[in-house]
C-alpha positions as CSV (number, residue, x, y, z in Angstrom):
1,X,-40.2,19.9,-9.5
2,X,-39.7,22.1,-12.6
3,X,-43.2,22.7,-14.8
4,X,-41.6,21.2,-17.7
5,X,-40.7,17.6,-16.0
6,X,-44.4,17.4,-14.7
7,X,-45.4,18.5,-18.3
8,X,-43.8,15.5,-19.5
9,X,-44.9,13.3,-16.8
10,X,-48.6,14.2,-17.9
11,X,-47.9,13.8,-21.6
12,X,-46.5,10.3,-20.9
13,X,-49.3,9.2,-19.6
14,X,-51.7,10.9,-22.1
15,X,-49.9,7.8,-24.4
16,X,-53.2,5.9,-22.6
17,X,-55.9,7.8,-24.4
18,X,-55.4,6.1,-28.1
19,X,-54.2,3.1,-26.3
20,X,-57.8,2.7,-24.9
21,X,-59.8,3.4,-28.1
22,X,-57.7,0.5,-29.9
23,X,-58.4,-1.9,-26.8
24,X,-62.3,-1.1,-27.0
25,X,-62.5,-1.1,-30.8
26,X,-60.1,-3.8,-31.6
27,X,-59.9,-6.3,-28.5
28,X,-63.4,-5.9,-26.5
29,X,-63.0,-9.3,-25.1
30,X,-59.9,-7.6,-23.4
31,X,-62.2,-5.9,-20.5
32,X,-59.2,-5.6,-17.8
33,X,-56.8,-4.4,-19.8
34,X,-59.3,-2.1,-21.4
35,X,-59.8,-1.1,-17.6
36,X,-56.6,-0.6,-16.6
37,X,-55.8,1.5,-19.7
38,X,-58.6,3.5,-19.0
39,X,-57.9,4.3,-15.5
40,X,-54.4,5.7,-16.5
41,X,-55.8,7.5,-19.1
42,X,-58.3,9.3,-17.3
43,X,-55.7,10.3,-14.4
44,X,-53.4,12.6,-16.5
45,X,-56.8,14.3,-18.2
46,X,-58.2,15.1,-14.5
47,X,-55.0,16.4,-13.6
48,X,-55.2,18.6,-16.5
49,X,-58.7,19.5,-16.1
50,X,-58.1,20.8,-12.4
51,X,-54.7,22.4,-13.7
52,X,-57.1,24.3,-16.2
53,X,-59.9,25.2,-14.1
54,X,-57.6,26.6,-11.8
55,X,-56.0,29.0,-14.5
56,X,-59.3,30.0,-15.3
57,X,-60.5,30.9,-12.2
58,X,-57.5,33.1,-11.4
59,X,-58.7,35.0,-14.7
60,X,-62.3,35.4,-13.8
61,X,-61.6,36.5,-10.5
62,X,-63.3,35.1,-6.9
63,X,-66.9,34.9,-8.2
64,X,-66.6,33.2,-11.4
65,X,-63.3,31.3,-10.1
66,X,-65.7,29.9,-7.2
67,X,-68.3,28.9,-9.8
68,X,-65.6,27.2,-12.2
69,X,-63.9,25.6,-9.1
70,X,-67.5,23.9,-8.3
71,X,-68.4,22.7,-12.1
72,X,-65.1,21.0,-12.8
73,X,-63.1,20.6,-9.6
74,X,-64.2,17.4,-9.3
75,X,-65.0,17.1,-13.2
76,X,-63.4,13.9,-13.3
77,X,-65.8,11.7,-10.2
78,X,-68.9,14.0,-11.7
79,X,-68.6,12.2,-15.1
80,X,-68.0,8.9,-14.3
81,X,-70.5,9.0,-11.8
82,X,-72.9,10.3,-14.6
83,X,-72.0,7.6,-17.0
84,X,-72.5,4.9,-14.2
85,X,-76.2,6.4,-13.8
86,X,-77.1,6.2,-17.3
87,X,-75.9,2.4,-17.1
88,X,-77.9,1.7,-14.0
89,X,-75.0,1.2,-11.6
90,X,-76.6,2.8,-8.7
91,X,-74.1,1.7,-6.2
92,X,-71.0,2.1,-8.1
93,X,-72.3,5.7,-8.0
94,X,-72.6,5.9,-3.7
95,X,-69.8,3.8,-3.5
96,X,-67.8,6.1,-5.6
97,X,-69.1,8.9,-3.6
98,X,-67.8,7.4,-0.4
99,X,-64.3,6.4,-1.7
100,X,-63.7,9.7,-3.3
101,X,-64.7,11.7,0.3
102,X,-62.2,9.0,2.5
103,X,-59.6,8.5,-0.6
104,X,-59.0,12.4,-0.1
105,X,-59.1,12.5,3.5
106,X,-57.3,9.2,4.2
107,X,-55.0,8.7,1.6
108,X,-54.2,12.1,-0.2
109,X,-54.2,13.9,2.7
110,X,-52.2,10.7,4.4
111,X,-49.6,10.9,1.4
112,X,-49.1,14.8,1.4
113,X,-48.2,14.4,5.6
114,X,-45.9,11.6,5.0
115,X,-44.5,12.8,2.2
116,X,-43.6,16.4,3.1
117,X,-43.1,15.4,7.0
118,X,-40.2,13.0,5.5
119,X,-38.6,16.5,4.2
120,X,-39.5,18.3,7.5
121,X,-39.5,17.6,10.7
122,X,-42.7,19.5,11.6
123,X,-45.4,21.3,9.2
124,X,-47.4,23.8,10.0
125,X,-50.5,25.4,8.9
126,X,-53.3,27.6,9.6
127,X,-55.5,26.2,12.3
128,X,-58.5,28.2,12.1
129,X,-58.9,27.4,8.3
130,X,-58.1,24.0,8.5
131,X,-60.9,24.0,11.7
132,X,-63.6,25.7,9.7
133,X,-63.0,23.0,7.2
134,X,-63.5,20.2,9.2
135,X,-66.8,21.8,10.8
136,X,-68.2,21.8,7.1
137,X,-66.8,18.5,6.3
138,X,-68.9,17.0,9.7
139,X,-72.0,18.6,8.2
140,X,-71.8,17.1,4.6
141,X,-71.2,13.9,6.8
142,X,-73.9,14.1,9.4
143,X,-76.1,14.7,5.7
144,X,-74.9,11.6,4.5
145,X,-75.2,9.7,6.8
146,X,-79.0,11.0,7.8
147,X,-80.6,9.3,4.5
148,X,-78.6,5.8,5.9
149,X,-80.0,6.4,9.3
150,X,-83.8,7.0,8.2
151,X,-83.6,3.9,6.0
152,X,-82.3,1.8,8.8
153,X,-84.4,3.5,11.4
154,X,-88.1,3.9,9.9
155,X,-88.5,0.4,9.1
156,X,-91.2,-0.8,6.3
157,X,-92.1,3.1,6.0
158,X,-89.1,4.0,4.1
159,X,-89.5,2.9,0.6
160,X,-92.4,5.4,0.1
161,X,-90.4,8.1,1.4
162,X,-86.4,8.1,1.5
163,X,-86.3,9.1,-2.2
164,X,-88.1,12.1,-1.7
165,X,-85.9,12.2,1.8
166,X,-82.7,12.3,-0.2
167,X,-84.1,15.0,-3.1
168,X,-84.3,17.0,-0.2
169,X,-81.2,16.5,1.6
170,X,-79.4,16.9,-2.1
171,X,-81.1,20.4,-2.3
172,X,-79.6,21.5,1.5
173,X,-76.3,20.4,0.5
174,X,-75.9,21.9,-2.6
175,X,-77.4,25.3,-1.1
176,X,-75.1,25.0,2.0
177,X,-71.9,24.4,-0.5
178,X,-73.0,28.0,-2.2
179,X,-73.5,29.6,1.4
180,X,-69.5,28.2,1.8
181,X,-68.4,29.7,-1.0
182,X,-69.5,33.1,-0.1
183,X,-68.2,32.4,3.5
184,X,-64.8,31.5,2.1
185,X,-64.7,33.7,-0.9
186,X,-66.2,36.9,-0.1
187,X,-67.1,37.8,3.9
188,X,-64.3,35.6,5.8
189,X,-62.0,36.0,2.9
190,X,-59.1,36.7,5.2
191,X,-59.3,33.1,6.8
192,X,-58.4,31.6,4.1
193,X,-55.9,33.9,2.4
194,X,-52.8,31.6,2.8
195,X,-54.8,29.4,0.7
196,X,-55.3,31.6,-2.0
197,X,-52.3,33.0,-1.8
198,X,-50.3,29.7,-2.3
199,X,-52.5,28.9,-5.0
200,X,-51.8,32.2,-7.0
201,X,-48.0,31.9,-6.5
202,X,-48.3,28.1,-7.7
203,X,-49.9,29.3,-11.1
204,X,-48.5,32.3,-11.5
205,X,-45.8,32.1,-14.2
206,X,-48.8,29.5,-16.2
207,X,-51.5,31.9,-15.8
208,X,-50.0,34.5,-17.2
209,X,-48.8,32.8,-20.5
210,X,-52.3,31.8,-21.1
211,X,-54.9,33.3,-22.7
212,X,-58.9,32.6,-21.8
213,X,-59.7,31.7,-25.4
214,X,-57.0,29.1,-25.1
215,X,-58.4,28.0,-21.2
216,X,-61.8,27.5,-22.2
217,X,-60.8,25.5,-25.7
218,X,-58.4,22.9,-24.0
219,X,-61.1,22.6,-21.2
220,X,-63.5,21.1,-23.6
221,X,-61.5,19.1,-24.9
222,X,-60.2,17.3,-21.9
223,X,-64.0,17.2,-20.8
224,X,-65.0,15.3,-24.2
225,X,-61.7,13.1,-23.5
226,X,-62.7,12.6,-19.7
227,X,-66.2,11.8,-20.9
228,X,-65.2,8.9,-23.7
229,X,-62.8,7.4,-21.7
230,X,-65.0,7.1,-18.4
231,X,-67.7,5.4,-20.3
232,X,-65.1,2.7,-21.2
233,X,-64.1,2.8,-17.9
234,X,-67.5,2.0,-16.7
235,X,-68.7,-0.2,-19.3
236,X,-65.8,-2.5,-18.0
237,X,-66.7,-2.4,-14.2
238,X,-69.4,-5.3,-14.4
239,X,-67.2,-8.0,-16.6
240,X,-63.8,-6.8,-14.7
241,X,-65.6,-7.4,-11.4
242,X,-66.8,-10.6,-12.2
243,X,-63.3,-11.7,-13.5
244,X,-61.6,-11.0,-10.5
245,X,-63.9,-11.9,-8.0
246,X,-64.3,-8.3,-6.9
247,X,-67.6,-6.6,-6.3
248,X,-68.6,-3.9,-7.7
249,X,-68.6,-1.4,-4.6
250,X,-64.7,-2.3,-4.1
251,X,-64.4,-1.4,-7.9
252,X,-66.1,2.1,-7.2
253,X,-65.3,3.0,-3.7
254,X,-61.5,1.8,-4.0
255,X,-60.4,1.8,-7.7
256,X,-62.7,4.0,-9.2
257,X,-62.4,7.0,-6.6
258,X,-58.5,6.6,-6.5
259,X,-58.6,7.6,-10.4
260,X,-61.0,10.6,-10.1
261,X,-58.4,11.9,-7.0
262,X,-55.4,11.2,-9.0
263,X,-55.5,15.3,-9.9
264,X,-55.7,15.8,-6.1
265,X,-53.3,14.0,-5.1
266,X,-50.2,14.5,-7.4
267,X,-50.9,18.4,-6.3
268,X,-51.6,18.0,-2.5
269,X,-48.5,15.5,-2.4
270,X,-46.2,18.3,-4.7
271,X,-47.2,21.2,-2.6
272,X,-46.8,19.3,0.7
273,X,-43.2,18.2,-0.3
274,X,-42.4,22.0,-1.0
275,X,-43.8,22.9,2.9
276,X,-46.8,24.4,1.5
277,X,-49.4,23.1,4.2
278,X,-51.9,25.3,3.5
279,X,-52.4,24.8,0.3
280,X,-52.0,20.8,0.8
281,X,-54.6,20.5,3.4
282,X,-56.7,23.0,1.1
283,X,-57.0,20.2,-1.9
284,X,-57.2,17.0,0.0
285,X,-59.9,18.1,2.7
286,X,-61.2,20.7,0.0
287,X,-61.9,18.1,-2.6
288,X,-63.7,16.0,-0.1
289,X,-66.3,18.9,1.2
290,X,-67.0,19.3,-3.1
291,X,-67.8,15.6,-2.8
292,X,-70.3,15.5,-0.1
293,X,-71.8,18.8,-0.5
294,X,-71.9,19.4,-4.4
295,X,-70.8,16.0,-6.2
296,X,-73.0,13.8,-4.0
297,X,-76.3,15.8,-4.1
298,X,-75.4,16.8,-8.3
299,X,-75.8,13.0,-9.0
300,X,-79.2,12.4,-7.4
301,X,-80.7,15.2,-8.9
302,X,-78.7,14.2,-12.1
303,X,-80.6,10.3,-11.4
304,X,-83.7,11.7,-12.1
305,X,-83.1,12.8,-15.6
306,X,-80.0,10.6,-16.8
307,X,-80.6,7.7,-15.4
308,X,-82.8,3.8,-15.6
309,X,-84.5,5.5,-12.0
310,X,-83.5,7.7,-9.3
311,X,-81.0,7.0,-6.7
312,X,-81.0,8.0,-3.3
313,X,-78.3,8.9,-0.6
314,X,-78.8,6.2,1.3
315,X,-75.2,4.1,1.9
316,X,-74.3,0.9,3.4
317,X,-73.5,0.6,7.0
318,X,-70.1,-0.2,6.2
319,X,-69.9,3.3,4.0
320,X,-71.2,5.2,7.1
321,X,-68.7,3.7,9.1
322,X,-65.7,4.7,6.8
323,X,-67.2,8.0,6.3
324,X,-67.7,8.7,9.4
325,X,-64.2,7.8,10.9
326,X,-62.1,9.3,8.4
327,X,-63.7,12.9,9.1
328,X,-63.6,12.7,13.1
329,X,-59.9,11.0,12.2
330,X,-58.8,14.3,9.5
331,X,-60.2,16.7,12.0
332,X,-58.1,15.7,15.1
333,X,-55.0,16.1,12.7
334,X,-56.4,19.3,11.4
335,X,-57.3,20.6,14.6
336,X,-53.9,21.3,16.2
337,X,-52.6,23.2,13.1
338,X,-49.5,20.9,12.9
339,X,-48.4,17.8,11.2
340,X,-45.5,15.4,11.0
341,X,-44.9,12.1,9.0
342,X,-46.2,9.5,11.9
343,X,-49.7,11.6,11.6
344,X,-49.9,10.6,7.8
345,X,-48.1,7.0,8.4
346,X,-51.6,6.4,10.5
347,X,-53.9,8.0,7.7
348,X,-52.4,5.9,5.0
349,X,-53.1,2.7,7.6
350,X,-56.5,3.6,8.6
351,X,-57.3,3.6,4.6
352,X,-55.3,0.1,3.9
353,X,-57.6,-1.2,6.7
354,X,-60.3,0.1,4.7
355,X,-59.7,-0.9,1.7
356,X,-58.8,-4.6,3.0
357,X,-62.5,-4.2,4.7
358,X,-64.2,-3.5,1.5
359,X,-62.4,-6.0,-0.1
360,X,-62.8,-9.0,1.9
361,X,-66.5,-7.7,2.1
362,X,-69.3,-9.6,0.8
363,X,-71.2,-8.1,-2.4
364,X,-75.3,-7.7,-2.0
């Protein structure tokens, strides 16, 4: 698709933003349309947060670019997840975390395959990245899911000690994210050059129109943006759930996530279509390692300052479960270093099963 028709998909939808502030200023009693507003607000400014980051990060080169990559990649879930903490909505938070991880693996990922194996018959891509990706992604799982397991595990000994558990497990991920950048950026740079590569050609022709000055101005002003609109966004959750007779975890592990990926999955789906594997499988299971391993962790030690009280890592069994099948599920698709249409048919099933689970669910 030509840059200027997604330009002008992006600006259409930017129409949102002002929409939103008259909504919350002029009609609060209007909380789901407020919601709604918000939601398609925020997914054009993520989009153009993570188009921006990635122009900046070509100029700054692999350091820097690796830094910038980890601060705003995900900008979009960090924020709202921030502004949930400073209202006290703990489990939006976790839930959030847990539908952004299987909304990228499941139905990004599931979207690009269909998508692009519609165009062609079979995709390939390289194995050994998409492997080494999946290894990291069953660590930041396996970490996840240890705060869950102690809590369920240790019995009436875990209140005095699974916050202090999960500051500690928050610190390991983080630190293992850095060590993955170095692996990936700087001593095993060569496994993952497709990746970069595809990602330099995609920006090319925009990086090279833009100047930094310009970069770093229009990235603080989409964050600002991102920031107002997700505390609407989130100040809506609680009347909006009990409207519609959803809980609260649905709203943040279904609807919530789905907006912070909207960046992620416009480009995985775009590249894919174009035969651009690589790259495709790059963003979606990309995006979901930066959840686990620097998102996740960020927001509990972000608890402790922002926030009514700490949270901790600990998910539902139900969370564990979904996490834990849509990594072993996204690494035997990965594994093989080929793809067709059928493989993301069944991705985009497994996550309608999902989100009908969650749904149908029982709040606490």
């Amino acid at each position: 698709m030509p840059t200027w028709r997604r330009a002008l998909g992006v600006k259409t939808l930017f129409i949102f933003v002002p929409v939103v502030v008259a909504l919350d200023w002029m009609a609060p009693q209007w909380r789901g349309a407020t919601f709604v507003a918000a939601a398609l607000a925020i997914a054009p400014l993520a989009a153009q947060l993570g188009s921006v980051t990635e122009r900046l990060a070509e100029r700054s080169g692999a350091a820097l670019g690796g830094l910038l990559n980890v601060t705003f990649g995900n900008a979009a879930e960090l924020i709202i997840g921030i502004t949930a903490l400073r209202d006290g909505l703990g489990d939006v938070v976790k839930a959030s975390i847990t539908g952004a991880v299987i909304g990228n693996l499941l139905l990004v990922l599931g979207t690009a395959l269909f998508l692009g194996g519609l165009q062609y018959p079979k995709q390939t891509f390289n194995a050994t990245a998409a492997r080494s990706r999946t290894t990291m992604l069953l660590l930041a799982a396996t970490a996840l899911i240890a705060p869950a397991a102690f809590h369920y595990l240790a019995g009436a000994q875990t209140a005095r000690n699974e916050s202090g558990f999960s500051l500690e497990v928050s610190v390991v991920l983080i630190v293992s994210y850095g060590f993955g950048l170095i692996f990936s950026l700087r001593t095993h740079r060569e496994l993952f050059v497709g990746d970069l590569e595809e990602a330099a050609t995609a920006e090319e022709s925009d990086v090279t129109r833009s100047h930094p000055l310009w970069l770093i101005g229009a990235l603080t002003v989409l964050t600002g943006l991102t920031t107002w609109m997700s505390e609407i966004l989130v100040d809506c959750i609680q009347p909006v759930a009990q409207r519609l007779g959803m809980t609260e975890v649905f709203i943040g592990l279904i609807i919530v996530a789905m907006v912070g990926n909207s960046a992620e999955h416009s480009t995985a789906v775009m590249v894919a279509v174009k035969n651009r594997m690589d790259l495709a499988l790059s963003i979606a299971v990309g995006s979901s390692i930066q959840i686990a391993l620097f998102v996740a962790p960020l927001l509990v030690l972000a608890s402790y300052v922002v926030g009514p009280a700490p949270i901790n890592l600990v998910l539902s069994p139900a969370e564990v479960l979904a996490i834990t099948f849509s990594v072993l599920i996204a690494g035997q698709i990965c594994g093989d270093g080929e793809s067709n249409w059928f493989e993301g048919f069944q991705l985009l099933a497994v996550y309608a099963i999902f989100a009908m689970f969650f749904y149908f669910l029982p709040g606490n």
